[in-house]
C-alpha positions in Angstrom: 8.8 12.5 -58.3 5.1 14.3 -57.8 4.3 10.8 -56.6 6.7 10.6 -53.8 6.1 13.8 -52.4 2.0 13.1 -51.8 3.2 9.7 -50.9 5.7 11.8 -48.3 3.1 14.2 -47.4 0.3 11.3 -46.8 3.0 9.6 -44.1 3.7 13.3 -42.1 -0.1 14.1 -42.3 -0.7 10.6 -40.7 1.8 10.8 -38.0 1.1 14.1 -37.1 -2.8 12.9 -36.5 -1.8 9.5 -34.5 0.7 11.6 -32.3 -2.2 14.3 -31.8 -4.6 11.2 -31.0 -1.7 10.1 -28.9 -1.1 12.8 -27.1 -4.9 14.1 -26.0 -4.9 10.3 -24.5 -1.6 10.8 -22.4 -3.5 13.9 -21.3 -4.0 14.0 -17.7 -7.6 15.6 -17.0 -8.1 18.4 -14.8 -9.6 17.8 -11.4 -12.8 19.6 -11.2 -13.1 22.0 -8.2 -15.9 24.0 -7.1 -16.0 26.9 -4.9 -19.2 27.5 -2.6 -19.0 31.0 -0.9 -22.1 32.5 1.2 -22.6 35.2 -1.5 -20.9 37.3 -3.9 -22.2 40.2 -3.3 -19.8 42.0 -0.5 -16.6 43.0 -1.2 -15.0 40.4 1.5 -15.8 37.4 -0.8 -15.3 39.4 -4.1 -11.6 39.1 -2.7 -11.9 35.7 -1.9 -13.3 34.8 -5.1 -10.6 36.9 -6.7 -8.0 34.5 -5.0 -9.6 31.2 -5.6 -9.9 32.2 -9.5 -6.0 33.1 -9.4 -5.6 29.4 -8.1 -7.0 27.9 -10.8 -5.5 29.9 -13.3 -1.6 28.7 -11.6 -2.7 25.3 -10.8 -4.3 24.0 -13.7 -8.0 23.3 -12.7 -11.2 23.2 -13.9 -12.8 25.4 -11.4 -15.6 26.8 -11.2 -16.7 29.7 -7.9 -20.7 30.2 -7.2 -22.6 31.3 -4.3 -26.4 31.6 -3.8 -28.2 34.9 -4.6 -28.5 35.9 -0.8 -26.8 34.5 2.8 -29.7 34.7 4.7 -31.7 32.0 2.4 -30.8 28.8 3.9 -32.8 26.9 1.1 -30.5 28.6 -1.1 -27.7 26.9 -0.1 -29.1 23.6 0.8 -30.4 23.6 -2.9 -27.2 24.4 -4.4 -25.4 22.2 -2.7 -27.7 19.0 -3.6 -26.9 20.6 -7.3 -23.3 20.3 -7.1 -23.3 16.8 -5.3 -25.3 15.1 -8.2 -22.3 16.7 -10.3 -19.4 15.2 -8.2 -17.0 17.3 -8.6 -13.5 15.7 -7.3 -13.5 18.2 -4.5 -15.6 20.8 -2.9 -14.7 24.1 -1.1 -17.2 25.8 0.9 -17.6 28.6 3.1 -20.4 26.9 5.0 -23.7 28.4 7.0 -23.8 26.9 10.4 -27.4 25.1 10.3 -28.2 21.4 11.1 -29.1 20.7 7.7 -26.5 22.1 5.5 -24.0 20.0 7.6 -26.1 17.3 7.4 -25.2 18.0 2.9 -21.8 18.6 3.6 -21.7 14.6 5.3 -23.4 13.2 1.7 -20.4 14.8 0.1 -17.9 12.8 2.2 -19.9 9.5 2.4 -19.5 9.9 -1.8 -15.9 9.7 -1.1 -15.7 13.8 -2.7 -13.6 15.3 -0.6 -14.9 18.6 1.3 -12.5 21.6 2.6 -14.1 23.9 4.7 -13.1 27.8 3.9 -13.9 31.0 6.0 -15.9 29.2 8.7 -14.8 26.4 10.2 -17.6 23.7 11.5 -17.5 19.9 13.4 -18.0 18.6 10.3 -16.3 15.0 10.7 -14.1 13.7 8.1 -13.4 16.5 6.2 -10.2 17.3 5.3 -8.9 20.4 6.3 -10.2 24.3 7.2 -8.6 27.2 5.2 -8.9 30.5 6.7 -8.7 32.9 9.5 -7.8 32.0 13.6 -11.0 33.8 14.8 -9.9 33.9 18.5 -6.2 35.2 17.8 -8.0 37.9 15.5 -10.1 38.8 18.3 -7.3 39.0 21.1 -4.9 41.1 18.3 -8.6 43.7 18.3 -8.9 43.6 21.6 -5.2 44.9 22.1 -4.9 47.4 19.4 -8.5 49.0 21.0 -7.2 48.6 24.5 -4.1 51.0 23.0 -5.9 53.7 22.2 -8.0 53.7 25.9 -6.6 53.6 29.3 -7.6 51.0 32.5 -11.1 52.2 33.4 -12.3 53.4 30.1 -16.0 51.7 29.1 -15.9 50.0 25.1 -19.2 48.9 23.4 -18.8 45.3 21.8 -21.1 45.0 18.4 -21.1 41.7 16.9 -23.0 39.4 15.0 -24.9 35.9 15.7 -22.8 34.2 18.8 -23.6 30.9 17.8 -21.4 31.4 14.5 -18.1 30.4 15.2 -16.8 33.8 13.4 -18.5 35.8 15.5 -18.3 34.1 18.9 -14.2 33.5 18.8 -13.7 36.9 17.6 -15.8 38.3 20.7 -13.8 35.8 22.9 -10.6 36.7 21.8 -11.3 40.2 21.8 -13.0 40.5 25.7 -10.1 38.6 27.0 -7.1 41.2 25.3 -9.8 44.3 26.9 -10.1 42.5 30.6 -6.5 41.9 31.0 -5.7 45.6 29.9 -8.5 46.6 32.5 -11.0 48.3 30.1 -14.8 47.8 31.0 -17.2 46.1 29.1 -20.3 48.4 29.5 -22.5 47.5 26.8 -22.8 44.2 24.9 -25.2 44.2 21.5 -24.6 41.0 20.0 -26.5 38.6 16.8 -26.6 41.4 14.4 -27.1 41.1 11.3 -24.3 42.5 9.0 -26.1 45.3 7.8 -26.6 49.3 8.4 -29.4 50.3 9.8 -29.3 47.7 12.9 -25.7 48.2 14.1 -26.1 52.3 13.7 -29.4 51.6 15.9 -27.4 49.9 18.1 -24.9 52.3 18.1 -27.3 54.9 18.7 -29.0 53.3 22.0 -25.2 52.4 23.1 -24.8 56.0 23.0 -27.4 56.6 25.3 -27.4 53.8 27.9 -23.7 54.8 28.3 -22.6 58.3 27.7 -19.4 57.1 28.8 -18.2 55.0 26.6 -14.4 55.8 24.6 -14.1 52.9 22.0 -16.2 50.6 20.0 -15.0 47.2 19.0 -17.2 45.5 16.3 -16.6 41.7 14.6 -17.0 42.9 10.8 -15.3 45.9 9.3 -19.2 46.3 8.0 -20.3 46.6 11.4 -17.6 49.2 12.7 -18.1 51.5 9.4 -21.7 52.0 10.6 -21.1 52.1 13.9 -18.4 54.7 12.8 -21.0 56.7 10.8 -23.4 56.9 13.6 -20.7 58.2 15.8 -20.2 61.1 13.5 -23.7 61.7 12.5 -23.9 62.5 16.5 -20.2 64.6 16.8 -18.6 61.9 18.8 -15.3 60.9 18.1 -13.7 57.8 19.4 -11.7 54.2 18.1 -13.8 51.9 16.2 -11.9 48.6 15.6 -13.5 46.3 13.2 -12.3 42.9 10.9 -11.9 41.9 7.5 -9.5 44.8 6.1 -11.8 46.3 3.3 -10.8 49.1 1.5 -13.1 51.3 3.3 -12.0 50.2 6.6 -8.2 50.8 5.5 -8.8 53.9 3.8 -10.4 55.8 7.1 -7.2 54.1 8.9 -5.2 55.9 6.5 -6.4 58.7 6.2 -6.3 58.9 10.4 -9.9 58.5 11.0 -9.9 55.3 12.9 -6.7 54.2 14.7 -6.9 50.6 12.8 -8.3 47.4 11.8 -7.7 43.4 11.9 -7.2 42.4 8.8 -8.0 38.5 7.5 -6.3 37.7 4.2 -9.5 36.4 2.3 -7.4 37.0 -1.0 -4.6 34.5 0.7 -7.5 32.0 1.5 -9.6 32.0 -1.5 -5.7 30.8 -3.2 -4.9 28.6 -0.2 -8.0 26.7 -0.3 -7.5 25.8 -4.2 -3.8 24.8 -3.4 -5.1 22.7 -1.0 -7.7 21.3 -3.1 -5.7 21.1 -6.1 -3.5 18.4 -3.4 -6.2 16.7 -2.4 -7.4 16.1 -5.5 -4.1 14.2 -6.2 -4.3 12.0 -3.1 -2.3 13.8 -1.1 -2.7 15.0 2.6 -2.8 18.6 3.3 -2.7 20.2 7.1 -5.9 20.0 8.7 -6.0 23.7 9.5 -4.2 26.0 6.7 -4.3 29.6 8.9 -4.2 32.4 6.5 -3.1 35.0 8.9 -4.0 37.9 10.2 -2.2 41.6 9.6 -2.7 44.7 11.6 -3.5 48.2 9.7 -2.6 51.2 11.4 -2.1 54.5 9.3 1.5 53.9 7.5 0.7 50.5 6.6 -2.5 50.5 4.7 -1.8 52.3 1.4 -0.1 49.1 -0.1 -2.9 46.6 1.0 -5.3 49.3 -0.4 -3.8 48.9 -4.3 -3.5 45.4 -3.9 -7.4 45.5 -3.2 -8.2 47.7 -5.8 -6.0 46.0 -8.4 -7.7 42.7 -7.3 -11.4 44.0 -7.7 -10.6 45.4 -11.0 
């Protein structure tokens, strides 16, 4: 009797390992997926980060999100990149700089047959297989139109923006000029490739000031951009719209609070998720749009509170 049951024991023990054995070979792998972003450091791609991570999480891949330790080092990135090719993942993601040589990466990635999705900033980079993010000239013509609002024909803006060669920057300054010349507002001061940082846009703001006592409204490219511009403004008792982009919760929490009459907001959340959907699809051999717009939302005070949590949940 003792003798059956280890005999019993010896065939379920057995089984149980050849369908374990069995099973991890049925297995289908996950795809390997990595995220490049231009930094981690801002709040705009902490959200984007925050949605690409939620995509792996739902879809099942081995993902992984980096960024180099500052934009502005084009070496940086360049070097990173080289990195992640000799890994070959089964796709890449990444927000790209727009410089000769990290296209010139991007191309080794598709002559390995990895597939490359662009995300944030969309390049001519041929062959690659679809742009996640925002339409930069709509998001500019819906600024221009929400600053026109506030203003009448004959009022003089300020535009602040930064480089004009990006394709962010340059669309969104488009888009936006159009929406102020059909309304009839005047352009009176331009100060354009900016960096995206304080103390040159509050300079800025500070000789717009003088050059042109007249101007009523400010429309900037970044939500960075306008909250300095914004500060300067107050630091010299002027009060006037600011419009900026990006919909950060510093930028909705002034529009809330009926500060500033609104922002533009991108959905970086949306297409940090998007762009792992997408790549998740691509990974399987599947085809996938070749532009994948995440949208654009307008924040005026009413509308902002709910976007705000969301944010703050998110960045928790």
């Amino acid at each position: 009797m003792k003798s059956s049951f280890v005999f019993l024991l010896c065939i379920v023990v057995i089984s149980a390992i050849i369908i374990f054995f069995i099973t991890k070979k049925m297995e289908v792998p996950k795809p390997k997926i990595v995220v490049v972003l231009k930094d981690l450091d801002t709040q705009y791609w902490e959200i984007v980060k925050a949605g690409a991570e939620k995509g792996f999480q739902d879809f099942g891949i081995d993902g992984e999100v980096i960024a180099p330790s500052t934009e502005s080092e084009e070496a940086d990135h360049e070097e990173m990149l080289k990195k992640i090719l000799f890994e070959k993942p089964d796709v890449l993601v990444c927000a790209p700089i727009e410089v000769p040589k990290y296209m010139s990466v991007l191309e080794e990635f598709i002559e390995d047959k990895i597939p490359v999705l662009l995300l944030d900033t969309n390049i001519p980079l041929e062959g690659k297989a679809s742009y996640i993010g925002t339409d930069n000239y709509k998001l500019g013509r819906k600024a221009g139109e929400l600053l026109a609002s506030e203003l009448y024909p004959g009022d003089e803006v300020a535009v602040i923006a930064g480089n004009m060669t990006s394709q962010v920057s340059g669309e969104r300054v488009k888009g936006a000029k159009l929406s102020l010349e059909e309304a009839g507002i005047i352009i009176a001061s331009e100060k354009v490739d900016l960096p995206n940082e304080s103390v040159p846009v509050k300079q800025a703001m500070k000789e717009i000031l003088q050059n042109h006592p007249n101007v009523k409204g400010v429309i900037a490219t970044t939500d960075i951009m306008a909250l300095n511009a914004f500060d300067q403004l107050e630091a010299q008792g002027k009060k006037m719209p600011v419009i900026g982009a990006d919909g950060i919760i510093e930028m909705v929490k002034l529009v809330d609070e009926g500060k500033l009459p609104g922002t533009v907001a991108q959905n970086p959340y949306d297409m940090g998720y998007l762009s792992v959907q997408a790549a998740m699809k691509v990974a399987k051999g599947n085809n996938v749009d070749s532009v994948i717009d995440s949208g654009v939302d307008i924040i005026v005070k009413g509308n902002g509170n709910e976007r705000m949590n969301f944010l703050k949940n998110v960045l928790e």
